[in-house]
LOMI-635771 format. One record per residue (C-alpha): residue number from 1; x, y, z. Coordinates in nm, 2 decimals, padded with zeros to 4 digits. Each point is the difference from the previous one (the first is absolute). Layout:
# LOMI-635771
R;NUM;X;Y;Z
...
END
This chain:
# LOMI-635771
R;1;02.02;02.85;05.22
R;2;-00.09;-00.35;00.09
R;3;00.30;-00.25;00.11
R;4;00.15;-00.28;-00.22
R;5;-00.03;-00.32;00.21
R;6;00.31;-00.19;-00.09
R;7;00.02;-00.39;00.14
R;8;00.13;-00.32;-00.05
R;9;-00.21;-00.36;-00.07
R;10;-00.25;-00.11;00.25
R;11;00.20;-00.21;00.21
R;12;00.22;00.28;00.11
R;13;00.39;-00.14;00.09
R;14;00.26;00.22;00.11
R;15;00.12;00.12;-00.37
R;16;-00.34;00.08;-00.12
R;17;-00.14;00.20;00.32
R;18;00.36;00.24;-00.02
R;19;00.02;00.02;-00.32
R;20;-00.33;00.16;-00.02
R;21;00.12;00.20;00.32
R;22;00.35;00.16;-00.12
R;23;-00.17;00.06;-00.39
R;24;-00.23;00.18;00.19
R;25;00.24;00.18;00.20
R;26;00.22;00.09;-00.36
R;27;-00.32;00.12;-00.16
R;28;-00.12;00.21;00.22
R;29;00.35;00.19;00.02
R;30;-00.07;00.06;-00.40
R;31;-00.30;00.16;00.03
R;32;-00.29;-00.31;-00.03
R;33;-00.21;-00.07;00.30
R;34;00.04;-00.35;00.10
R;35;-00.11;-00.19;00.22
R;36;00.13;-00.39;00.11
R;37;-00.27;-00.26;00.04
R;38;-00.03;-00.35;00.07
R;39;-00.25;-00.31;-00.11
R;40;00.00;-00.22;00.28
R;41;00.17;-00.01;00.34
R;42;00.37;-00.01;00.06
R;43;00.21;-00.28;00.09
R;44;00.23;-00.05;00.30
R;45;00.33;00.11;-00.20
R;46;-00.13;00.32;-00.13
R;47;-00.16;00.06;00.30
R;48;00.35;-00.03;00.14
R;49;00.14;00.24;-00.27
R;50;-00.19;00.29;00.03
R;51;-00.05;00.00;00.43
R;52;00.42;-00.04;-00.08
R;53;00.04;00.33;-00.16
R;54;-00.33;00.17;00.13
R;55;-00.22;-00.02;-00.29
R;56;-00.38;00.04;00.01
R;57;-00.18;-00.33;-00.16
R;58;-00.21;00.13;-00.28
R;59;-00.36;-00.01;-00.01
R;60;-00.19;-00.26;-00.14
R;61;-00.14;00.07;-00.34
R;62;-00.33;-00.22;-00.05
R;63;-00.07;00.07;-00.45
R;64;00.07;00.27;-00.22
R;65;-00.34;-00.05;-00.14
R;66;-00.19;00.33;-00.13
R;67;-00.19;00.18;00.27
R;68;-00.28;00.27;-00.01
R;69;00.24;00.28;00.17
R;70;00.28;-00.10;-00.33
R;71;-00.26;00.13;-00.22
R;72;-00.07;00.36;-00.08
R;73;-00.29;00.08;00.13
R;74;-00.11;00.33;00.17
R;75;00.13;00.02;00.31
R;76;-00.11;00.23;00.30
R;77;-00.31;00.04;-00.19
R;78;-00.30;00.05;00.22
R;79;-00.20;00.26;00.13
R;80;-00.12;00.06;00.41
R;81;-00.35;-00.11;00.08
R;82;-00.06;00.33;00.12
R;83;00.08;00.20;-00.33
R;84;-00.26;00.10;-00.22
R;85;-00.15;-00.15;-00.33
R;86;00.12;00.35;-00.16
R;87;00.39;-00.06;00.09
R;88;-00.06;-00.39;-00.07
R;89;-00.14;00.06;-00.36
R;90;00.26;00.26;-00.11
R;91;00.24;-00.29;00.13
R;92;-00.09;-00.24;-00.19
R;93;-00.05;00.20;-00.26
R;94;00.38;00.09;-00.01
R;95;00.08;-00.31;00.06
R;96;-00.20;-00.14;-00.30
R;97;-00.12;-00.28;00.21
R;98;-00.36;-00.13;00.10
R;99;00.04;-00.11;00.33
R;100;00.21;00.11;00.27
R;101;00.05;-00.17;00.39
R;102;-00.16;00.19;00.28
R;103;00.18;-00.01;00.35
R;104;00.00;00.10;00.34
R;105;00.18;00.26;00.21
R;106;00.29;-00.27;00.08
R;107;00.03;-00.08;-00.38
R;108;-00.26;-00.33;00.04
R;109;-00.14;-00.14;-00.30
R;110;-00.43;00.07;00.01
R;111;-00.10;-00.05;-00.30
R;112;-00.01;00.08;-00.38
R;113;-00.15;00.29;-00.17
R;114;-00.05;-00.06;-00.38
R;115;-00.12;00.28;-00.25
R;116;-00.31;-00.14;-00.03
R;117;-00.11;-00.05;00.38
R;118;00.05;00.40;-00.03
R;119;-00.21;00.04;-00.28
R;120;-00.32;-00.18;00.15
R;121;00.05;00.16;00.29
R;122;-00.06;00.38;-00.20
R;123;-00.26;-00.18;-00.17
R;124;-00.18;-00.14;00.26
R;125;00.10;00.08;00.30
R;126;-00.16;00.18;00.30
R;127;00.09;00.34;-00.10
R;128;-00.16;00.17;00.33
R;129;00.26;-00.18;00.20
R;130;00.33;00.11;00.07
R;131;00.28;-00.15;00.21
R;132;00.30;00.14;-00.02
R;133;00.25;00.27;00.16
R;134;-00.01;00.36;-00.01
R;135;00.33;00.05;-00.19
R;136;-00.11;-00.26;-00.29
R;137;-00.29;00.28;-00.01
R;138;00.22;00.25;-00.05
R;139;00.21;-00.14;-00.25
R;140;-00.24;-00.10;-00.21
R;141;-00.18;00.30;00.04
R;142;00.27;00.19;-00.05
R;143;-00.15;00.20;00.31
R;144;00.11;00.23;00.22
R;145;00.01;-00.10;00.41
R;146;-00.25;00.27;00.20
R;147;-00.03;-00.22;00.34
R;148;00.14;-00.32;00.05
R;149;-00.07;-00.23;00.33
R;150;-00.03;-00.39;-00.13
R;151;00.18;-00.16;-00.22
R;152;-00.24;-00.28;-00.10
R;153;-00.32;00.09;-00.13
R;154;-00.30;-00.27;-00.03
R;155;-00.39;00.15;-00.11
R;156;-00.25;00.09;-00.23
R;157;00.06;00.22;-00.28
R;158;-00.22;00.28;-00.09
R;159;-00.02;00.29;-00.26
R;160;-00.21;00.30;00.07
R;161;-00.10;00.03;-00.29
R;162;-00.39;00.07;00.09
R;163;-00.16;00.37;00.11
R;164;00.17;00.08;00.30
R;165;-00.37;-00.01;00.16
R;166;-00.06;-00.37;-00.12
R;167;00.34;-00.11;00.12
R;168;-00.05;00.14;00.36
R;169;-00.33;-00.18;00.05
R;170;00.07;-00.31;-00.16
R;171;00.33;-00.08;00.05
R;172;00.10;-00.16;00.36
R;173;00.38;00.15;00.11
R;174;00.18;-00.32;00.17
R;175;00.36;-00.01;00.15
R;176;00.07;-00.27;-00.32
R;177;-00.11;00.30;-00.25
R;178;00.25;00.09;-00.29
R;179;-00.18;00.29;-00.16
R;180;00.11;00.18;-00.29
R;181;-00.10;00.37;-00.06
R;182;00.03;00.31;-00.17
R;183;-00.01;00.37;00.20
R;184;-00.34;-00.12;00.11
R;185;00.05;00.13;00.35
R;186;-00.31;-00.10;00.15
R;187;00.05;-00.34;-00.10
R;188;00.41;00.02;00.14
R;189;-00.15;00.13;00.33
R;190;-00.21;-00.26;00.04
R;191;00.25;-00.27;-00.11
R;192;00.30;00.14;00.29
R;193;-00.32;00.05;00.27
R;194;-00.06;-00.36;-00.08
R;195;00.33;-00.15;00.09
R;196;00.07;-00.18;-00.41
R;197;00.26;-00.21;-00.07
R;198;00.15;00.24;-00.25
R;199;-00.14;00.32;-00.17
R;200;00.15;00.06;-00.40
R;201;-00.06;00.32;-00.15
R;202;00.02;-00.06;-00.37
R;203;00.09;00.33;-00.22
R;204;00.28;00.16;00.21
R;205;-00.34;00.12;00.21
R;206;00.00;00.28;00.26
R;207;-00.05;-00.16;00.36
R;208;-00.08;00.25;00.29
R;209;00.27;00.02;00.30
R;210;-00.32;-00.06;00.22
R;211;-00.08;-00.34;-00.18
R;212;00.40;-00.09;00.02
R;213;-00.06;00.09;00.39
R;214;-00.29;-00.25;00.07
R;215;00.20;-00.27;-00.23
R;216;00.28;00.01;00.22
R;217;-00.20;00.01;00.33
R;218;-00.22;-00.32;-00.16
R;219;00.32;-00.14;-00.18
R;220;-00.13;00.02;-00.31
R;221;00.25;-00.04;-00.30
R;222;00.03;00.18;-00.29
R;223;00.13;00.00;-00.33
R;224;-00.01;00.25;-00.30
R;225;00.04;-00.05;-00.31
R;226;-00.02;00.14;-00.32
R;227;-00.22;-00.27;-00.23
R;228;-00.33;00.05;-00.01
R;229;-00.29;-00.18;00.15
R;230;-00.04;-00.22;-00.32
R;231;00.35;-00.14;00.00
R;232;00.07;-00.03;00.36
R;233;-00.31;-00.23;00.03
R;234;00.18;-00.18;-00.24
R;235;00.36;-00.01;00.06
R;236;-00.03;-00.06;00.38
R;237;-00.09;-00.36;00.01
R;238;00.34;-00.06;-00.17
R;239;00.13;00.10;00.36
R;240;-00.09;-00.30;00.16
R;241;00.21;-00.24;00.12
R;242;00.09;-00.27;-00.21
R;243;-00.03;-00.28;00.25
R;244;-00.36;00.07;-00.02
R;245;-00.01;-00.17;-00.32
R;246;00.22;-00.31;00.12
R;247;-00.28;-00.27;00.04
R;248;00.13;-00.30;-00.09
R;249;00.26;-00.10;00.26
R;250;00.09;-00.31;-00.20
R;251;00.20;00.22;-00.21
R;252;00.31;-00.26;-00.16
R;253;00.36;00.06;00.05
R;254;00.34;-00.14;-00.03
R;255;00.32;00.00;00.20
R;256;00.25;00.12;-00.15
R;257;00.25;-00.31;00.06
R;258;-00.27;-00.19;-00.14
R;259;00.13;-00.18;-00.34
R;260;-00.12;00.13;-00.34
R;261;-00.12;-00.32;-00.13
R;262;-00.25;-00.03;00.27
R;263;-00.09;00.39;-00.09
R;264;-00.05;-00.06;-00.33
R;265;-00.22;-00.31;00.01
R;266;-00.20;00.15;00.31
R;267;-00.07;00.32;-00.18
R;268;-00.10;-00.20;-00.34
R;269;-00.29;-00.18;00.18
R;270;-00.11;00.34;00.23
R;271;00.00;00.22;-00.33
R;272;00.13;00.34;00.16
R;273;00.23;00.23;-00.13
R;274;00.11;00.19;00.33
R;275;00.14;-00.20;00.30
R;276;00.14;00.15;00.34
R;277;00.32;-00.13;00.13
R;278;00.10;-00.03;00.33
R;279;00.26;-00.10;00.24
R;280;00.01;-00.27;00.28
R;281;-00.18;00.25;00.25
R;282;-00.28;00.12;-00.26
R;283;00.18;00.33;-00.04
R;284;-00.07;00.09;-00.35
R;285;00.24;00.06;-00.28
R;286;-00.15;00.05;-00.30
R;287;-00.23;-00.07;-00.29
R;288;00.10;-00.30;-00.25
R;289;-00.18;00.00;-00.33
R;290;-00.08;-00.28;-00.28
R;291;00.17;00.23;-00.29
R;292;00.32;00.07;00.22
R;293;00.09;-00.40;00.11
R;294;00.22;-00.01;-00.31
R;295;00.28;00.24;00.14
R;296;00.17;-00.20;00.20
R;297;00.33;00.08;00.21
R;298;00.14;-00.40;00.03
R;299;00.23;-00.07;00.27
R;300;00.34;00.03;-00.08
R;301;00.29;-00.28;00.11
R;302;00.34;-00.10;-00.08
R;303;00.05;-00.38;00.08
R;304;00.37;-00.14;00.13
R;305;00.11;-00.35;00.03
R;306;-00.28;-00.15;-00.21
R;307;-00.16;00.06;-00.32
R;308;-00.29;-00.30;00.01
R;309;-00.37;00.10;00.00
R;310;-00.09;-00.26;00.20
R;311;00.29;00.08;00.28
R;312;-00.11;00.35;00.02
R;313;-00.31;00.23;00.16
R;314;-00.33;-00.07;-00.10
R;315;-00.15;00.20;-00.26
R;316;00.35;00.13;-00.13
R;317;-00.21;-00.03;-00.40
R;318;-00.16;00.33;00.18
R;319;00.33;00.15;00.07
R;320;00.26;00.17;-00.18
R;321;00.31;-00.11;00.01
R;322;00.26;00.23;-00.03
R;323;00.31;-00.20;00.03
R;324;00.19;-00.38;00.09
R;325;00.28;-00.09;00.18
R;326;00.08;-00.36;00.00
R;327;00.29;-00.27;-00.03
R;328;-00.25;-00.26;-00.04
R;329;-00.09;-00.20;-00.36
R;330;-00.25;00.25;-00.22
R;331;-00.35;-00.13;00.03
R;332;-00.29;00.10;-00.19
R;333;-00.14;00.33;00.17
R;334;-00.09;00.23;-00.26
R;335;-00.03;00.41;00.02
R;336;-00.21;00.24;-00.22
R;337;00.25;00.24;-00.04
R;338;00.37;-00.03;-00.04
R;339;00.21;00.01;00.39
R;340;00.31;-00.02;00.11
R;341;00.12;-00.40;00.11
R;342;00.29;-00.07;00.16
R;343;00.11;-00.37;-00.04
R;344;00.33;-00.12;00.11
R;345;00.21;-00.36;00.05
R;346;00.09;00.13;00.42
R;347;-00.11;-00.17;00.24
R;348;-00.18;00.27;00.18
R;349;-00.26;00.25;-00.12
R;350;00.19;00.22;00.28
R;351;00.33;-00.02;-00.20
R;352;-00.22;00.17;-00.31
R;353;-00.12;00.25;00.23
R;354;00.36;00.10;00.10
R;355;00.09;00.04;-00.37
R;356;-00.33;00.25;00.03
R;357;00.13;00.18;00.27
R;358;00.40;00.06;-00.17
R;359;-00.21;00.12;-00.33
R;360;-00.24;00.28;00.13
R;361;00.35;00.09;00.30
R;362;-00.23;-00.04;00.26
R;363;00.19;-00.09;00.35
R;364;-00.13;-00.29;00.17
R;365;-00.05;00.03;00.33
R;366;00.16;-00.28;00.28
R;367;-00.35;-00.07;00.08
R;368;-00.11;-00.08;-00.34
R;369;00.34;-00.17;-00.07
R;370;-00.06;-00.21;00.29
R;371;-00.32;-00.09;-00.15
R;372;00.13;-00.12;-00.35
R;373;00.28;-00.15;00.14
R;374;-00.27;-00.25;00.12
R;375;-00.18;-00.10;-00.28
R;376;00.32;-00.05;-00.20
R;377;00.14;-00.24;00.24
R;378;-00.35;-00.16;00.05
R;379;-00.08;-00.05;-00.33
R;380;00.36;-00.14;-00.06
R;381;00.00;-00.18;00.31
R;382;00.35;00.18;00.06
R;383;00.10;-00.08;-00.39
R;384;00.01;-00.35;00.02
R;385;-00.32;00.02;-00.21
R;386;00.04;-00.10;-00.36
R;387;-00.15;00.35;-00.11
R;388;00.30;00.19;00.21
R;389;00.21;00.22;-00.24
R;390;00.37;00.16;00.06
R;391;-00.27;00.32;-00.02
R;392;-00.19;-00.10;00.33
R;393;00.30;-00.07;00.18
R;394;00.18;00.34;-00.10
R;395;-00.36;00.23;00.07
R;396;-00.06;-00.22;00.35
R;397;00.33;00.13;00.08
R;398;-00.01;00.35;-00.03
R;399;-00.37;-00.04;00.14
R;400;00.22;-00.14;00.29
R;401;00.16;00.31;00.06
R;402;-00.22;00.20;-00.02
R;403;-00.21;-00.15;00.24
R;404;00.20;-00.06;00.23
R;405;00.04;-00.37;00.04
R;406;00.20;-00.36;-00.05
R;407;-00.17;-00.17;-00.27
R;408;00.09;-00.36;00.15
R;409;-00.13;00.11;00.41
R;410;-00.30;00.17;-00.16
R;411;-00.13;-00.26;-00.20
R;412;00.06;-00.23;00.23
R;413;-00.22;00.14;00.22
R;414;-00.25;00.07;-00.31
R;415;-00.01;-00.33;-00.10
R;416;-00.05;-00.14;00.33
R;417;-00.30;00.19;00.07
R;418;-00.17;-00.10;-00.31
R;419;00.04;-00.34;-00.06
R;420;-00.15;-00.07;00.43
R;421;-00.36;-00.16;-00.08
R;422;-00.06;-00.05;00.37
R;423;-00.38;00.06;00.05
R;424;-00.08;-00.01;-00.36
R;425;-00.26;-00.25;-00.15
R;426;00.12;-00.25;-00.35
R;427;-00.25;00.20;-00.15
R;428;00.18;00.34;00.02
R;429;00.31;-00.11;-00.02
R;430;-00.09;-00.14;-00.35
R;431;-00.17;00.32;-00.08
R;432;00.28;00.25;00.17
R;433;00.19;00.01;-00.36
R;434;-00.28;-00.14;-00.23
R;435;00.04;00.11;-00.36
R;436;-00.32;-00.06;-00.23
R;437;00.15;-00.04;-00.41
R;438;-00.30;-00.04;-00.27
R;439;00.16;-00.20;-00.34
R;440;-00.25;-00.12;-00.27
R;441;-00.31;-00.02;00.26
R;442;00.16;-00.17;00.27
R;443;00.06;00.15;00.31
R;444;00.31;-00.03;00.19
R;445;00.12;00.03;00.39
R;446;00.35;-00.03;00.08
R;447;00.06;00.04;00.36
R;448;00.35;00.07;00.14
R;449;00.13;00.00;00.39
R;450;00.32;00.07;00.09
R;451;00.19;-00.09;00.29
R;452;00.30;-00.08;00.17
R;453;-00.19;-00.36;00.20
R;454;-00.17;-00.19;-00.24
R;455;-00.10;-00.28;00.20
R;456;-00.24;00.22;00.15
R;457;-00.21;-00.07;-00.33
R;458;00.09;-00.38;-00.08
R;459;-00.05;-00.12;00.32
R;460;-00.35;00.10;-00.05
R;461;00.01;-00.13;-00.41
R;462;-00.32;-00.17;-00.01
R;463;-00.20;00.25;00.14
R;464;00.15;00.30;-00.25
R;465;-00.06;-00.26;-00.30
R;466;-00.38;00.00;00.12
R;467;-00.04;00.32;00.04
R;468;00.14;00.10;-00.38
R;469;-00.29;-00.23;-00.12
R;470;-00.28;00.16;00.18
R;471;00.12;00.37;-00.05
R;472;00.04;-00.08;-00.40
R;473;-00.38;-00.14;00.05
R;474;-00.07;00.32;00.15
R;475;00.19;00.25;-00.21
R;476;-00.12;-00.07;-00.35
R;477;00.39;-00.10;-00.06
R;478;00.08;-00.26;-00.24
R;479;00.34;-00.08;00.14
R;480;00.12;00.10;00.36
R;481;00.39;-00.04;00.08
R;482;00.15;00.04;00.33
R;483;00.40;00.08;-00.01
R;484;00.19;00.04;00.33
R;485;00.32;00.12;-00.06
R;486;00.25;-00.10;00.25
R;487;00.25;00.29;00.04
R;488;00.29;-00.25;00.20
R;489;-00.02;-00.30;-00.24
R;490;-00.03;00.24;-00.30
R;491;-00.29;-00.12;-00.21
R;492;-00.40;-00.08;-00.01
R;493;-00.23;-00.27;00.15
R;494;-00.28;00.01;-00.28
R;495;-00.38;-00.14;00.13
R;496;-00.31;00.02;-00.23
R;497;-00.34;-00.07;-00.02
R;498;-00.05;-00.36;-00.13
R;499;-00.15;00.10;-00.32
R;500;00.29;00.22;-00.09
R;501;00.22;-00.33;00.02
R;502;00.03;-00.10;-00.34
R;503;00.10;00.38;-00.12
R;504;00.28;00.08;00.31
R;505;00.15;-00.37;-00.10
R;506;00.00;00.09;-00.39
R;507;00.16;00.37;00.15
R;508;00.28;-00.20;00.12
R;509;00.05;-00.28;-00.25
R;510;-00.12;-00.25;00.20
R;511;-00.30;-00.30;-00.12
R;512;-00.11;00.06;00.41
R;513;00.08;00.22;00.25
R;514;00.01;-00.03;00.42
R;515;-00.17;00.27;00.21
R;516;00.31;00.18;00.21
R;517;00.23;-00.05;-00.35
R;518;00.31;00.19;00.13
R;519;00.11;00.24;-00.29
R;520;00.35;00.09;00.02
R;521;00.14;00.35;-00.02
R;522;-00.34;00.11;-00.04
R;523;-00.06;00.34;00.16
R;524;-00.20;00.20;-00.25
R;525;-00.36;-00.05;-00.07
R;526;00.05;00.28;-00.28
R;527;00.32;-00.16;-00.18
R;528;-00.07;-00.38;00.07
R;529;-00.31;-00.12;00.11
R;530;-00.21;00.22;-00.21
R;531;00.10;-00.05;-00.36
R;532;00.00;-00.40;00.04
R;533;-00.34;-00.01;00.10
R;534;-00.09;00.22;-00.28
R;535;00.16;-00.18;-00.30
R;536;-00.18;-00.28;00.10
R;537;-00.32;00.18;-00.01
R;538;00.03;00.16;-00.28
END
C-alpha cells in the first residue's frame, strides 16, 4: 500500500509543517499509512520546534505529478538472457504481451525481445547454429540427462539422417559437433571417439555401456530423448538463448520515476507498444504497454493549512486528494469526487487537528503535543492574533500539559528563535512566509516577517522597497506586498512594490499611501491584510 503524503503550503511555517506531522501521526494509529511531507525548507522557529521535542524534519516532497511506476504496468516482467526462446515464447504467451525485457544475471536491463524478432529468427535464422545451455536442451526436449560435463554448449547442429556409410565418410566429427541420432551405433561410436559437443539420441534409442564409457573418458554429453529425428531437428533451435537475438542495443526505455506526460508524448512519436522500465541503476522492473497507460494509481494526499492550488505541490491536478484541513478563507480548488473538508474560524489548523484526535480517542503523545502546541501559538503569535479563539487558548492548554511545558517560557524561546534574520539576505526574508493568491487573473504575493526588532528591517527601508520591485518583475506577480509584523508594538509595517501603490492605498481608504505605513493592531495576514487587498481587487 502506497503512503498518503500529507503537507502543508509551500512556504512551510511552524503550523503547516506539524500539522501535517501530528495528522500523520493520528492516521496512521487508524489504520492509513501516512506519511508527513514538506514543500520547501523550514524556517528557524519550526526548526526550533521540532529539535525542542525531538522530531525528525520531513522529507522534501518535489510534485505529485503522475509517474511511470503509479501506473499499472507489468512489473518484474522479464526474462534472463540466458533462457531459452521456448520458455520466453510460452511467457509471453501467458502473458498475452509481444515484447518482453531481457536481463542479465544481476537483473540488468539488455535489451528487448518482441514477438516478432522471434518469429524471423525461426524463419530465417541460422538453424545449424546453436548457442545455448544443456538444461535449455533438456527442457525443451523434454530429454532425459545420460552424461553431463558443460553447461554451455556452442556448435554445429547435425542430423544423421544419411546411410550410416555416407555419414562416416562425409561428415567431419569436431569438438563443436551437436549430433542428433537414432540407435545408429556406428555412427554414436564415432561421434563419443570424436570428442562432440553433445550426442542426442532421438527415439528413447538404445546406447551401448561401451559407447557411454568412451563418452565419459572424451566428455562427451548426452542427452535422450523420446521425439524423433524430425521434430527434434525442429524443436531444438527454440533452445537457444534469447540474447542471441538481442541485436539492437539501442533498445528504448523509461525510468520509472520518469513523469507520464513525457511517456506518453515520447511513445506517440517512437510508435511502440512495449517499453522496459527501469530503476536509477538500470535494474529492470518491468514491461509498460500503450494499451495499459490508462490505469493509473494517482498519488494520494491530504493537504493541512492551505487549500489554494497555487500554494500547494506541483502537479496536485494529477493527484487525488483525499481530504482538507484548514482555518484559512475557501479558495477555488476543485476535487473530482466528493472528500471530506474541514474548515474552521481557529486560529490554528493544529487546534482542528486536536478536535481530530478527541473524535477517533486517540491519545496524543507529549511529543506530538509539543509539536501542536507550536503551531498554535505560532500561528496566533501567542493569541494576540485577531484569528485567536477562546478554542485555541483552551486546546494550547491541555497541549501544555501534556507536553510538558510553560506556554509563556516556551514560546518565548520559540519566538525568539524565529523571528533572528541574522545571516539572511532581503531576498529570503521576503520569501521566508511568501503566500502566492490568484483573483480574476492577477497574481498576488503577500509576504509576512515576524519579529520581536523591527528596526532591523526599516533601518534598511529603501533597500527592501527595491527589492519588492525587482522580485514582482521577476515572479510574474502583479502586486508584491511586504508586511513585517512587529510582535512588541503590536501591529504591521506594510511595503509594496510601486505598482501595487494605488491598490494597497484604496485597501486602506487612503487617495495615497507611504511605503513603511504602520498598521495598527494588525497581526494577521489571514484576518486583516488579506481580505482588504482582495475587495479592492475584485
Amino acid at each position: 500500500m502506497k503512503d498518503v503524503y500529507i503537507f502543508g503550503h509551500k512556504k512551510p511555517d511552524t503550523d503547516t509543517v506539524t500539522s501535517a506531522i501530528a495528522l500523520s501521526y493520528l492516521k496512521n494509529k487508524v489504520g492509513i499509512k501516512a506519511k508527513p511531507m514538506i514543500l520547501g525548507h523550514i524556517n528557524k522557529e519550526t526548526e526550533f520546534a521540532l529539535k525542542y521535542f525531538n522530531i525528525e524534519v520531513p522529507e522534501y516532497l518535489e510534485d505529485v505529478k503522475l509517474q511511470i511506476k503509479d501506473l499499472n504496468y507489468y512489473k518484474d516482467c522479464f526474462i534472463k538472457e540466458t533462457d531459452s526462446l521456448n520458455k520466453t515464447y510460452k511467457y509471453m504467451s501467458n502473458k498475452n504481451i509481444t515484447g518482453v525485457p531481457i536481463v542479465d544475471d544481476n537483473n540488468k536491463f539488455k535489451g528487448l525481445l518482441t514477438s516478432k524478432m522471434i518469429g524471423s529468427e525461426l524463419i530465417n535464422g541460422d538453424f545449424t547454429k546453436l548457442n545455448t545451455s544443456y538444461n535449455n536442451i533438456l527442457d525443451v526436449l523434454k530429454g532425459e540427462e545420460v552424461l553431463k560435463f558443460t553447461e554451455e554448449i556452442d556448435g554445429r547442429i547435425v542430423a544423421a539422417a544419411y546411410r550410416s556409410t555416407t555419414i562416416l565418410n562425409t561428415l567431419d566429427f569436431k569438438s563443436d559437433t551437436i549430433m542428433i541420432v537414432g540407435d545408429r551405433h556406428s555412427i554414436i561410436e564415432a561421434a563419443v571417439n570424436s570428442g562432440i559437443k553433445l550426442l542426442i539420441i532421438v527415439g528413447n534409442g538404445e546406447i551401448k555401456e561401451e559407447h557411454i564409457q568412451i563418452a565419459k573418458q572424451n566428455k562427451v554429453n548426452i542427452i535422450r530423448t523420446y521425439y524423433d529425428t524430425f521434430h527434434t531437428a525442429k524443436l531444438i533451435g527454440l533452445s537457444n538463448y534469447v540474447k542471441n537475438l538481442l541485436t539492437d542495443t539501442r533498445t528504448i526505455s523509461f525510468n520509472e520515476n520518469d513523469y507520464y506526460d513525457d511517456f506518453k508524448e515520447k511513445s506517440i512519436k517512437l510508435g511502440h507498444n512495449n517499453y522496459p522500465v527501469v530503476d536509477d541503476n538500470n535494474n529492470c522492473l518491468g514491461l509498460i504497454r500503450i494499451t495499459d497507460i490508462n490505469k493509473k494509481n494517482k498519488k494520494q494526499v491530504i493537504l493541512v493549512d492551505h487549500n489554494e492550488a497555487s500554494q500547494s505541490v506541483e502537479g496536485l491536478d494529477e493527484a487525488e486528494i483525499l481530504e482538507i484541513i484548514d482555518h484559512h478563507n475557501i479558495s477555488s480548488l476543485t476535487t473530482n469526487m466528493p472528500i471530506n473538508f474541514r474548515n474552521m474560524t481557529v486560529g490554528s489548523t493544529n487546534t482542528i487537528i486536536y478536535s481530530i484526535f478527541n473524535e477517533n480517542n486517540i491519545t496524543i503523545p507529549n511529543d506530538i503535543a509539543g509539536i501542536m502546541l507550536s503551531g498554535i501559538l505560532s500561528d496566533t503569535l501567542k493569541f494576540t492574533s485577531p484569528t485567536t479563539t477562546e478554542y485555541d487558548k483552551y486546546v494550547a492548554t491541555i497541549l501544555a500539559d501534556i507536553a510538558g511545558v510553560n506556554i509563556d517560557t516556551y514560546s518565548d524561546k520559540m519566538f525568539k528563535a524565529g523571528t533572528n534574520l541574522k545571516g539572511k539576505s532581503i531576498e529570503e526574508i521576503i520569501q521566508g512566509d511568501m503566500k502566492l493568491y490568484e483573483v480574476d487573473n492577477k497574481r498576488i504575493s503577500i509576504s509576512q516577517v515576524i519579529t520581536l526588532n523591527a528596526d532591523e528591517i526599516l533601518e534598511k527601508k529603501e533597500e527592501y522597497i527595491k527589492k519588492l520591485n525587482e522580485m514582482k518583475n521577476s515572479s510574474y506577480v502583479d502586486i508584491m506586498i511586504l508586511c513585517v509584523t512587529d510582535i512588541i508594538k503590536d501591529g504591521s509595517y506594510i511595503f509594496f512594490n510601486e505598482a501595487s501603490r494605488a491598490i494597497v492605498a484604496e485597501a486602506f481608504g487612503f487617495e495615497t499611501i507611504e511605503e513603511g505605513y504602520f498598521y495598527s493592531k494588525c497581526l494577521s495576514r489571514k484576518k486583516q491584510l488579506v481580505p482588504l487587498i482582495m475587495n479592492v481587487i475584485r
